[in-house]
C-alpha positions as CSV (number, residue, x, y, z in Angstrom):
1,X,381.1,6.3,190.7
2,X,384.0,5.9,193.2
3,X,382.8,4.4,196.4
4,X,385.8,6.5,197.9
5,X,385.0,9.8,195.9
6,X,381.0,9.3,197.2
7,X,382.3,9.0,200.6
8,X,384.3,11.8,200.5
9,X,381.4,13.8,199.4
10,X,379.0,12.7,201.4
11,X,381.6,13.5,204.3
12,X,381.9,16.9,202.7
13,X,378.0,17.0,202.4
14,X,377.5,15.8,205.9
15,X,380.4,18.7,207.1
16,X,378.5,21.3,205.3
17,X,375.3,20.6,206.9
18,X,376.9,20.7,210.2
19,X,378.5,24.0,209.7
20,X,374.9,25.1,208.5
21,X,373.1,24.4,211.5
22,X,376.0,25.5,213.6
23,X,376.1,28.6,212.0
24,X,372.2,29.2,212.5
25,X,372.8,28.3,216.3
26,X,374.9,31.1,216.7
27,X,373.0,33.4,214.7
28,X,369.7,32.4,217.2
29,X,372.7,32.8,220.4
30,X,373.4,36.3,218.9
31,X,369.3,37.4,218.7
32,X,369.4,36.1,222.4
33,X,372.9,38.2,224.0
34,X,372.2,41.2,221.8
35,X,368.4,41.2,223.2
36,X,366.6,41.3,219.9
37,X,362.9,40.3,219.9
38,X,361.0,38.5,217.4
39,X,357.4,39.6,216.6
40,X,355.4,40.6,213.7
41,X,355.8,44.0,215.0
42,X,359.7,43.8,214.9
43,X,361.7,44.0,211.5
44,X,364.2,41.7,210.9
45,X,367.5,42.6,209.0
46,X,366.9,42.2,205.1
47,X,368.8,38.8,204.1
48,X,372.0,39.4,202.0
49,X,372.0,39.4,198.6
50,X,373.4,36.5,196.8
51,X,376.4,38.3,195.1
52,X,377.6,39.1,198.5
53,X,380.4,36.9,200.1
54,X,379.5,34.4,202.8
55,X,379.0,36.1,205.5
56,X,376.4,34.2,208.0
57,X,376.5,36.5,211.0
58,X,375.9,39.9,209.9
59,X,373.1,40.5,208.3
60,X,371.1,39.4,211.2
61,X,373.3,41.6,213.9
62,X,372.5,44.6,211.5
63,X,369.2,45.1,212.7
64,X,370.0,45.4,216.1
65,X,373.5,46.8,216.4
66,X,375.5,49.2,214.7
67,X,377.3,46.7,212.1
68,X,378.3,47.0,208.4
69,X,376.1,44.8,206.5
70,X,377.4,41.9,204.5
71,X,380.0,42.8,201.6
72,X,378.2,42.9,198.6
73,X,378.2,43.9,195.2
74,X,377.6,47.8,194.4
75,X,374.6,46.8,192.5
76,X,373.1,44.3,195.1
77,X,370.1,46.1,196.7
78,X,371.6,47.3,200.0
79,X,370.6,45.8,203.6
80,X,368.4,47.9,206.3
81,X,371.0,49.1,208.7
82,X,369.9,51.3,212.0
83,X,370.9,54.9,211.6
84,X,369.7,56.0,214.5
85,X,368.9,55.0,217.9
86,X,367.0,57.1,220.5
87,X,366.2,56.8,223.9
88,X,363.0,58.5,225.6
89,X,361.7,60.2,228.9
90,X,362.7,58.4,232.2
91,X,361.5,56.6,235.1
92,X,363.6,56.4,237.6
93,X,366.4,57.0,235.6
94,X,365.5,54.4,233.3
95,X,364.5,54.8,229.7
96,X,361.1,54.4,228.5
97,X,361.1,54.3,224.7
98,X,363.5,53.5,222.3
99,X,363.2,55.1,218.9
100,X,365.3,53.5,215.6
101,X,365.1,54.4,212.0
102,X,366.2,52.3,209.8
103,X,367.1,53.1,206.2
104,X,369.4,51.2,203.3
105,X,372.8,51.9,203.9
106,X,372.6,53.7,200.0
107,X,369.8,54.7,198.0
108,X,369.4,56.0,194.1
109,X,368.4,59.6,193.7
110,X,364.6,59.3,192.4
111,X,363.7,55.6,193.1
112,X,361.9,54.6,195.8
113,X,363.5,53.1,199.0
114,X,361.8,51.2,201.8
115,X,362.4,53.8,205.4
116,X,361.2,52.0,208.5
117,X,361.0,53.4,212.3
118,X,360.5,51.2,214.9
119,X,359.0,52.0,218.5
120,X,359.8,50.2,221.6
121,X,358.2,50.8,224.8
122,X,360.8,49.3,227.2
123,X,358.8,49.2,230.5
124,X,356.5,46.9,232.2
125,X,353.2,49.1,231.7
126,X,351.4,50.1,229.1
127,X,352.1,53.8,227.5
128,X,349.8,55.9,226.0
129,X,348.9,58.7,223.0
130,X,352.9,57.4,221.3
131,X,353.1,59.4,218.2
132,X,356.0,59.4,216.6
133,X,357.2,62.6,214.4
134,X,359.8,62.5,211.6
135,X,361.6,65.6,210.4
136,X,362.0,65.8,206.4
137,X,365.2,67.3,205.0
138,X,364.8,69.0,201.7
139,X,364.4,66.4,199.1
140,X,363.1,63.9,200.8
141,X,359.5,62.9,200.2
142,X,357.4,59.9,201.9
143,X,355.3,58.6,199.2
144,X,352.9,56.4,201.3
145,X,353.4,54.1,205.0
146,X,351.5,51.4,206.9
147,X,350.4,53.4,209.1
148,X,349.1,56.1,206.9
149,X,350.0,59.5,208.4
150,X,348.2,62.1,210.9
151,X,346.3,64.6,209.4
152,X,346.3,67.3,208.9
153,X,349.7,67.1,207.0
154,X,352.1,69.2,208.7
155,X,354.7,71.1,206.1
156,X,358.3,69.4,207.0
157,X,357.4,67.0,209.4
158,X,355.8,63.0,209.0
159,X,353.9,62.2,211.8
160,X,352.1,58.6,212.9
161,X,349.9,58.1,215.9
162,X,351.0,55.2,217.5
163,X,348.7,55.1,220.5
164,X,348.9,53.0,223.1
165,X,351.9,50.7,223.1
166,X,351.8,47.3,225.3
167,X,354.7,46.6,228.0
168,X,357.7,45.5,226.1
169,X,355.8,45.4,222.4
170,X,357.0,47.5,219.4
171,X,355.9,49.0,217.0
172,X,357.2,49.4,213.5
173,X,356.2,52.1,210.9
174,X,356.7,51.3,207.1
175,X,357.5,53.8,204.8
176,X,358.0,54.4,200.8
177,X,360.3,57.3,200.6
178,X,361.9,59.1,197.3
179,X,365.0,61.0,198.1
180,X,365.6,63.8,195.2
181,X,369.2,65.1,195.5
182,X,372.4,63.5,196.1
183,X,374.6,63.5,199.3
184,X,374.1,62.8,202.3
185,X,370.6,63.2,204.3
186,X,369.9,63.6,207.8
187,X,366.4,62.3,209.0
188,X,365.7,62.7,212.1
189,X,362.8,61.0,213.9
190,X,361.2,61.7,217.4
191,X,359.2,60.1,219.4
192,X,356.6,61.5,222.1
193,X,354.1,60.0,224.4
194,X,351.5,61.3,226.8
195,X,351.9,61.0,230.9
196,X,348.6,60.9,232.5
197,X,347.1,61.4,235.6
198,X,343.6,60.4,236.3
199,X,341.6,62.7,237.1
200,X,338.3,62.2,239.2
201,X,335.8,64.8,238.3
202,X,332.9,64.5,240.6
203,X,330.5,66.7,241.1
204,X,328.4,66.7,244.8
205,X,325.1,67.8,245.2
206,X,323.4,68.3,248.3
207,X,319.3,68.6,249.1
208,X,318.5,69.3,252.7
209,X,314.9,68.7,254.3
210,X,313.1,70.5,257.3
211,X,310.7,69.1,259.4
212,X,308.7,70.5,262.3
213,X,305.0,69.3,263.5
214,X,302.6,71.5,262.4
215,X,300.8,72.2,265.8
216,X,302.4,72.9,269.3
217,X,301.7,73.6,272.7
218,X,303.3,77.0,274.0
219,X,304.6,74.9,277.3
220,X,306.1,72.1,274.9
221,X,309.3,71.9,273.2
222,X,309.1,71.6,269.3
223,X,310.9,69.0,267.8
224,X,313.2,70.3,264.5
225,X,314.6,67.7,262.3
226,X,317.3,68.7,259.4
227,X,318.8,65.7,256.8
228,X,321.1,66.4,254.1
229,X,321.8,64.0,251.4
230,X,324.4,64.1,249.2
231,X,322.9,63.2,245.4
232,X,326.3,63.9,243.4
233,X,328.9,62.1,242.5
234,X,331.4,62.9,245.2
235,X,332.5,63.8,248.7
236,X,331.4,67.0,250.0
237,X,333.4,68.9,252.0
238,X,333.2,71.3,254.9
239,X,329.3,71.4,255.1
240,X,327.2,73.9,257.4
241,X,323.5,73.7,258.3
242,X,322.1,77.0,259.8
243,X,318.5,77.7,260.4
244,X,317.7,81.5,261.7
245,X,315.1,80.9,263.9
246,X,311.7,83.2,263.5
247,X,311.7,85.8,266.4
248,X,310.0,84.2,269.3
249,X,312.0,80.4,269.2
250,X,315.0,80.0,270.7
251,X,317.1,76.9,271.5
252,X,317.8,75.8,275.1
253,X,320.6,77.8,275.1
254,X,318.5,81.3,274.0
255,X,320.0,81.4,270.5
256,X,317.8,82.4,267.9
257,X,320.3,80.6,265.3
258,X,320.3,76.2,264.8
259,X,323.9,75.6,263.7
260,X,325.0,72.1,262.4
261,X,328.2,71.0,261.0
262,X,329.4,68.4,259.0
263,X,333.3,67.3,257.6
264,X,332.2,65.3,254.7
265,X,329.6,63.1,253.2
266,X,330.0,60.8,250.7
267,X,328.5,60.1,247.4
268,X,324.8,59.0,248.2
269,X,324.6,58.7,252.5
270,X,322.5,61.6,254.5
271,X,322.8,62.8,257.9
272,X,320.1,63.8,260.3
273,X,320.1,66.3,263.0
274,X,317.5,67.5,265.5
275,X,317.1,70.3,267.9
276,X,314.6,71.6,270.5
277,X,313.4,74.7,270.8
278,X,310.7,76.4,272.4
279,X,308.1,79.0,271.7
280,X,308.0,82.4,274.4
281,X,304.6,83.3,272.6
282,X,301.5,81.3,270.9
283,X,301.9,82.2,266.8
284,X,302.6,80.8,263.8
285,X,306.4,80.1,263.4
286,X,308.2,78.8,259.9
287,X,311.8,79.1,258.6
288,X,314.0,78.1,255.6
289,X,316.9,75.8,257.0
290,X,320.5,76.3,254.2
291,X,323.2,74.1,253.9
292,X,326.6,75.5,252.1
293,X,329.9,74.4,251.3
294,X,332.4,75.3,248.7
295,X,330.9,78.6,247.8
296,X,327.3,76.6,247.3
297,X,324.8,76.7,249.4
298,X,320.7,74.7,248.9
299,X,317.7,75.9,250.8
300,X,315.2,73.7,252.4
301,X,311.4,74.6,252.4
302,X,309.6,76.2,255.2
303,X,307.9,74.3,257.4
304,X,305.4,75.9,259.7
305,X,304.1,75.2,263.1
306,X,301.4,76.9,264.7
307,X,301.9,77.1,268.6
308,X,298.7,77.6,270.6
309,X,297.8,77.9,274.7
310,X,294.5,77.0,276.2
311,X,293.5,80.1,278.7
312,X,290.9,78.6,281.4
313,X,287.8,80.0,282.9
314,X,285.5,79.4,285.5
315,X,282.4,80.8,286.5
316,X,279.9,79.3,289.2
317,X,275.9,80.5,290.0
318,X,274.5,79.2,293.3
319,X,272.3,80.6,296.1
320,X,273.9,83.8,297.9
321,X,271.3,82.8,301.0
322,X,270.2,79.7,302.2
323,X,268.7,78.2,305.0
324,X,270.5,75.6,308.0
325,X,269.5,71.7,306.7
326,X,268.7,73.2,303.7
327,X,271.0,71.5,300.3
328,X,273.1,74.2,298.4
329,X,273.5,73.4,295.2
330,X,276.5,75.3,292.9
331,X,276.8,74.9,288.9
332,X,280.4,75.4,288.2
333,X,281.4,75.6,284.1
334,X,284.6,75.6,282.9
335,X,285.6,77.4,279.3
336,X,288.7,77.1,277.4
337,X,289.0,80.5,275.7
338,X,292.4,79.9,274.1
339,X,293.4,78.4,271.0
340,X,294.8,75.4,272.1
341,X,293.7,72.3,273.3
342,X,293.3,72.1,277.4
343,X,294.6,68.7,278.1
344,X,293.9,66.7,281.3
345,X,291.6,69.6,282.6
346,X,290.9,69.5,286.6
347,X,288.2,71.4,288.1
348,X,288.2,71.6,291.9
349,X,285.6,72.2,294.9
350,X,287.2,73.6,298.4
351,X,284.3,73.0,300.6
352,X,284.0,75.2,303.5
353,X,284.4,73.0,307.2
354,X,280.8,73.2,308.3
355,X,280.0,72.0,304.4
356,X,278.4,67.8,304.4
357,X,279.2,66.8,300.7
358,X,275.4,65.3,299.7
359,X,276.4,64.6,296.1
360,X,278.2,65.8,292.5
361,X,277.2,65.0,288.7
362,X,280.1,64.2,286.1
363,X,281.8,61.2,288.6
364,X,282.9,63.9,291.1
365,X,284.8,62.3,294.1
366,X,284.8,63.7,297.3
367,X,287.5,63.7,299.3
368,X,287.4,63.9,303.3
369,X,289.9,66.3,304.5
370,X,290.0,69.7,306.1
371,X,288.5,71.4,304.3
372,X,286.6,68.6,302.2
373,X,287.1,69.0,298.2
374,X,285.1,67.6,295.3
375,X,287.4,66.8,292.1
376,X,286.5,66.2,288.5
377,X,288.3,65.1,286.2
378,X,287.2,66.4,282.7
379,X,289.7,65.5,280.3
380,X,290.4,67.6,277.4
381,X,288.9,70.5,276.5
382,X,288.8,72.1,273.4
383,X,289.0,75.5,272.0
384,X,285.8,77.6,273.1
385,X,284.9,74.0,274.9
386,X,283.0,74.6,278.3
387,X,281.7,71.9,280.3
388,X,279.4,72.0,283.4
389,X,279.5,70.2,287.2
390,X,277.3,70.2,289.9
391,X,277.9,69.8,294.0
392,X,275.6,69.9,296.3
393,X,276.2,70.1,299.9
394,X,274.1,71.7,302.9
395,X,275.3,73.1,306.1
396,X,273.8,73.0,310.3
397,X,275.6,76.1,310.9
398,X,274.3,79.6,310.4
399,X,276.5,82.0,309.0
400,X,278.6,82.9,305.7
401,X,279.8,79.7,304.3
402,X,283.0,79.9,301.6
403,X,283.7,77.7,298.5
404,X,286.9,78.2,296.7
405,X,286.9,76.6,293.0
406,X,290.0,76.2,290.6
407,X,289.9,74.6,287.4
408,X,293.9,73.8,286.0
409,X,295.0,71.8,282.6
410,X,297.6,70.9,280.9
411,X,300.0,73.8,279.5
412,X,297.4,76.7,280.8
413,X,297.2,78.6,283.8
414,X,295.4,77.8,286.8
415,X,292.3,79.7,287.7
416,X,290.0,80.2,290.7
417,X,287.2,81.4,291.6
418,X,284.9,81.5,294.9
419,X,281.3,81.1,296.0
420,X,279.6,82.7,298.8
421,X,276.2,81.3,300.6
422,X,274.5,82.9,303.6
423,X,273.2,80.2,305.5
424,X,270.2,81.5,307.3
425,X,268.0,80.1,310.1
426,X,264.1,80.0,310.8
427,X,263.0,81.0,314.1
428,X,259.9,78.9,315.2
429,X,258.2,80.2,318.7
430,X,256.0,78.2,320.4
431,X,254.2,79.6,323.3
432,X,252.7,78.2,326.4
433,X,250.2,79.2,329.0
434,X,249.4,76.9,332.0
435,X,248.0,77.4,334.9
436,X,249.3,75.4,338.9
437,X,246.0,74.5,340.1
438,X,242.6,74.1,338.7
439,X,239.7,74.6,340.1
440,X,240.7,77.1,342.3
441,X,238.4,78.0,345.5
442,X,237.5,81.4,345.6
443,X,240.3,83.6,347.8
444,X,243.0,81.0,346.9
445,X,245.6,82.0,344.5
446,X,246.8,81.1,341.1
447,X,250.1,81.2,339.7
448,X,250.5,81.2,335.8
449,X,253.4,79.8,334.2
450,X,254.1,81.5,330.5
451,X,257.1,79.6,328.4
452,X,258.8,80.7,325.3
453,X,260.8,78.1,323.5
454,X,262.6,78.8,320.2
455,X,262.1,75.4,318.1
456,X,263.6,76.8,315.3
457,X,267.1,77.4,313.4
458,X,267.6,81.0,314.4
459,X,267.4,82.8,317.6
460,X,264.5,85.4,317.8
461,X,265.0,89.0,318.7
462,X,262.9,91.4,320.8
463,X,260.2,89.4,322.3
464,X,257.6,91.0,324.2
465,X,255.0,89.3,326.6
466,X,251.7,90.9,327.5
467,X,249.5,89.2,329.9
468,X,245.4,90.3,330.0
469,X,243.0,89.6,333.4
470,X,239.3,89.0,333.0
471,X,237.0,90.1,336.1
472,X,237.3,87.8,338.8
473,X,241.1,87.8,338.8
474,X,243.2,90.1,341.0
475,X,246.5,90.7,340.1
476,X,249.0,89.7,343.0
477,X,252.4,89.5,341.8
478,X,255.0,88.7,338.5
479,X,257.9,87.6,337.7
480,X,260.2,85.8,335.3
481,X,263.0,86.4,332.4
482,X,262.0,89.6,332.5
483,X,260.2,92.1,334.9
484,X,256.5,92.4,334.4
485,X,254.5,96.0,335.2
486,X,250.7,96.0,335.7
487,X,248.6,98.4,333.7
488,X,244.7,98.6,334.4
489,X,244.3,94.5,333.3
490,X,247.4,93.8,331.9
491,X,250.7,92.7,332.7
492,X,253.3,93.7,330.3
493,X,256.8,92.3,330.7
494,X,259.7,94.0,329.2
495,X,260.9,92.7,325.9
496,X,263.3,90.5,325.9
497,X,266.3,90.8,323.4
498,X,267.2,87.7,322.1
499,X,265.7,84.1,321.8
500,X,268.5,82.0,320.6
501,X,267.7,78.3,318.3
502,X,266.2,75.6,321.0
503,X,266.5,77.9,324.1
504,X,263.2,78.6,326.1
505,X,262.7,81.3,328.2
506,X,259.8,81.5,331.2
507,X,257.4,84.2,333.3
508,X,255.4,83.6,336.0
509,X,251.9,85.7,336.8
510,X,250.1,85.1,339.9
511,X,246.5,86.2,340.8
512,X,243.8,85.8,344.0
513,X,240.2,84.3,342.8
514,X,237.8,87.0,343.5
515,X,234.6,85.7,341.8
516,X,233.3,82.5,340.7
517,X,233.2,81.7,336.9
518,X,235.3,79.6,334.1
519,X,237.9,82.3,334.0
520,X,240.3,83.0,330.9
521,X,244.0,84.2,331.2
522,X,245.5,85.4,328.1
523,X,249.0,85.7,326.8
524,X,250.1,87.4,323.8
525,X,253.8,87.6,321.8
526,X,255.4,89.9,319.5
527,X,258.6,89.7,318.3
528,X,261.3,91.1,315.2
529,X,260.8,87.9,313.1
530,X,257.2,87.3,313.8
531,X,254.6,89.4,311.4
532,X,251.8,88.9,313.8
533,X,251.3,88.3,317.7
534,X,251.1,84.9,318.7
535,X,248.6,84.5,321.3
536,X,247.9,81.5,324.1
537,X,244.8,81.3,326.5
538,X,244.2,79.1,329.4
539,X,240.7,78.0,331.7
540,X,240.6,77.9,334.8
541,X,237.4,77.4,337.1
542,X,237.3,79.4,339.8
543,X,234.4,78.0,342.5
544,X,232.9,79.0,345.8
């Protein structure tokens, strides 16, 4: 072989390859300006056929623009050209799918021919429920596509569920079709996808709770607690609590209604709520708190409380009469009749001034003031409780003597009572006879001296003295507290009226001695408190 003529070839050999790969560069610069994509899910323009002139270029820019393909012979199998582009919705003005059939640019009557749409989502985000929708003219029949078809089959129409479509991917459906008359075709395809909004279905579901303490004073204020808790699945709205209050409770402002509201509350969080109210009258009380919102409402249970009041009583039993330095003794008791417990109970003694406190049972404690009082403190009492003190005091004074008692407790009434002792005194008369001189010389006289004194505790009324002279005794004069009036042998002195406590009262009788003898001068006493005389004699000698 000719060196030259080897040269020259492998020149011409070298040039060829050059012009191959620089025709491939443009071809992959082409893909890039025209923005064509390369993925499985793209189709790439069918390669020209053989027969067909050179023509490097063309056959690739028919997939993606509007380009005759490469000349060819009439009986070369024809390239995929795009017969139709379509753009759909908008975002912002800017397209979101585009839609492009592709079909040979011929096809024989009754053979098959391959008829491809591909989809294109041309946005950043993902789009959803694509189906794509190709209207069949008359006489042309898809035998079978990757993707198979929706069914049910609808008459006149293909249709492929796409689904969702990634950001910037494509999808491309491949068909068999048969077209069974001649001319020209139209087959139009359509593309439609679903816009979505999420939706949150929730569903709230409220509970609500009622407490109250089952047992109340009347005088305190019951506590009523409320919580409602949201158990659904959302926020709920525009909540109110009322409770109608039972007749008899009202709230500090003397509504019979407790009225709570709330804006919202989320998903699984409560809220509490409490009010006061208070009871006019001891009974049982109980009512059904309800929560509504939206058109709903939920009832609570009924809680009862039972309000009671403890109702005092005191009674007392002592002496109505006793006498001065004598000890008085009172039993007081103390009941609660009511039906409530009588908390902190008190029980108090007013002693009356001339009163000296000698002693009390239960830890009594006296307490020196005007008047003196004796306090107990008892604790609590409970329903049909009664419990029982004692004081014991004496008095030197005669005369009525008052004790006012009061028993108080906790939520109940204070109550009194009094107690009422005569004190009484004792009279005790001692009488006295005693004669000035003795023995006494006949024809001298004698002078008798007769004393009363009251030693006891009350004065003595009426007394009346009578004096009696034996024989030898002559009656000269009398005198004294009161005026004396001889009688045959005696010497009665008027009565006097009153004898008070410790006072002494005195009467003098005097006489001559007429004979000789032990004389005898007697004195006798009568008065209102005395059953019986008291009687006194005194000796005298009389001598000659």
């Amino acid at each position: 072989m000719n060196n030259d003529n080897f040269k020259v070839k492998g020149v011409m050999i070298m040039n060829v390859k050059k012009l191959l790969l620089a025709s491939l560069a443009l071809a992959v610069m082409g893909m890039f300006l025209y923005g064509c994509k390369s993925s499985e899910k793209q189709m790439a323009a069918l390669p020209c056929p053989k027969a067909a002139k050179p023509c490097p270029f063309g056959c690739l820019f028919a997939a993606c623009k509007h380009v005759k393909p490469c000349p060819s012979s009439p009986c070369a199998p024809s390239a995929m050209v795009v017969s139709c582009e379509k753009y759909s919705g908008a975002e912002k003005g800017a397209p979101v799918l585009k839609l492009e059939t592709m079909v040979p640019e011929q096809v024989i009557a009754n053979q098959p021919f391959d008829y491809r749409v591909r989809v294109t989502n041309l946005t950043n985000h993902e789009v959803d429920n694509v189906i794509v929708v190709n209207t069949l003219p008359e006489g042309l029949e898809f035998k079978s596509s990757t993707p198979a078809q929706m069914t049910p089959a609808m008459e006149g129409r293909a249709r492929w569920l796409i689904g969702k479509l990634g950001a910037n991917c494509s999808e491309t459906i491949s068909a068999t079709a048969v077209a069974s008359t001649e001319g020209i075709l139209k087959s139009c395809a359509d593309v439609f996808y679903a816009t979505c909004a999420n939706i949150n279905i929730v569903r709230p579901k409220l509970a609500i709770t009622k407490s109250s303490p089952s047992e109340s004073l009347m005088c305190d204020r019951i506590p009523l607690t409320y919580v409602v808790t949201n158990n659904g699945s959302g926020v709920a709205c525009g909540i109110t609590i009322e409770d109608s209050l039972q007749e008899g409770l009202t709230t500090s402002d003397g509504s019979n209604r407790v009225v709570f509201s709330v804006d919202s509350l989320p998903a699984g969080q409560s809220r509490r709520f409490e009010a006061m109210v208070d009871a006019s009258k001891p009974g049982r009380y109980s009512s059904m708190a309800i929560a509504t919102w939206q058109g709903t409402r939920v009832e609570s249970d009924m809680p009862a409380t039972m309000v009671s009041q403890p109702v005092l009583a005191i009674s007392k039993s002592g002496p109505d009469k006793e006498y001065v330095g004598r000890p008085v003794t009172y039993e007081i008791v103390v009941t609660n009749n009511g039906d409530g417990i009588a908390k902190n109970t008190v029980v108090e003694a007013w002693l009356p001034d001339s009163a000296k406190f000698e002693s009390a049972t239960e830890s009594g404690q006296f307490t020196h003031m005007s008047p003196g009082k004796v306090t107990w403190n008892l604790g609590t009492l409970a329903p049909n409780e009664s419990r029982k003190v004692n004081v014991t005091f004496m008095s030197e004074q005669l005369g009525s003597m008052d004790t006012k008692l009061v028993a108080k407790a906790y939520c109940a009434e204070s109550v009194s009572s009094s107690a009422e002792t005569i004190v009484a005194g004792i009279p005790g008369i001692l009488l006295e006879v005693v004669d000035q001189m003795d023995p006494v010389e006949v024809g001298q006289n004698e002078m008798y001296t007769i004393t009363v004194t009251n030693q006891g505790s009350a004065a003595d009324t009426n007394i009346h003295i009578i004096c009696e002279l034996e024989n030898g005794m002559e009656y000269v004069s009398s005198s004294g507290s009161t005026t004396g009036t001889l009688s045959g042998n005696k010497i009665e002195f008027a009565p006097l009226s009153s004898l008070a406590s410790k006072e002494r009262a005195s009467w003098q009788v005097t006489v001559r001695a007429a004979g000789v003898g032990d004389m005898r001068f007697k004195s006798s006493l009568t008065s209102d408190q005395l059953t019986r005389p008291v009687e006194e004699t005194e000796a005298t000698n009389f001598y000659k």
